[in-house]
C-alpha positions, 0 to 999 in steps of 0.5 A: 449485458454489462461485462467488466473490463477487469477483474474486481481483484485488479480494479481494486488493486489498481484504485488502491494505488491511485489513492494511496499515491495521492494520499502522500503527494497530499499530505505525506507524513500525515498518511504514513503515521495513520497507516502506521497506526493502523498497523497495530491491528494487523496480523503477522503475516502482514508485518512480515510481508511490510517487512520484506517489502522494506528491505527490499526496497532499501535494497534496490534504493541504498542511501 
């Protein structure tokens, strides 16, 4: 009988990061303007959670 080692929630969420990572180290800009784009569709509660997420993340990398 076939048992899976993890989760559906975690094999997604752990091959959603490998693609995504190799995505920008392909081809960088490109992808964050097509996610960016893609963010128009998104419903709010998304926006916010980018949000913090962003300022976060210039929080914890000050420039």
């Amino acid at each position: 009988m076939f048992r899976p080692h993890q989760s559906k929630e975690l094999f997604i969420e752990e091959q959603s990061k490998k693609l995504t990572e190799n995505l920008l180290d392909e081809f960088g800009g490109v992808v964050i303007n097509h996610m960016l784009d893609a963010l128009k569709e998104a419903d709010q509660t998304l926006l916010d959670k980018l949000e913090q997420k962003i300022q976060q993340l210039k929080k914890d990398n000050p420039s």
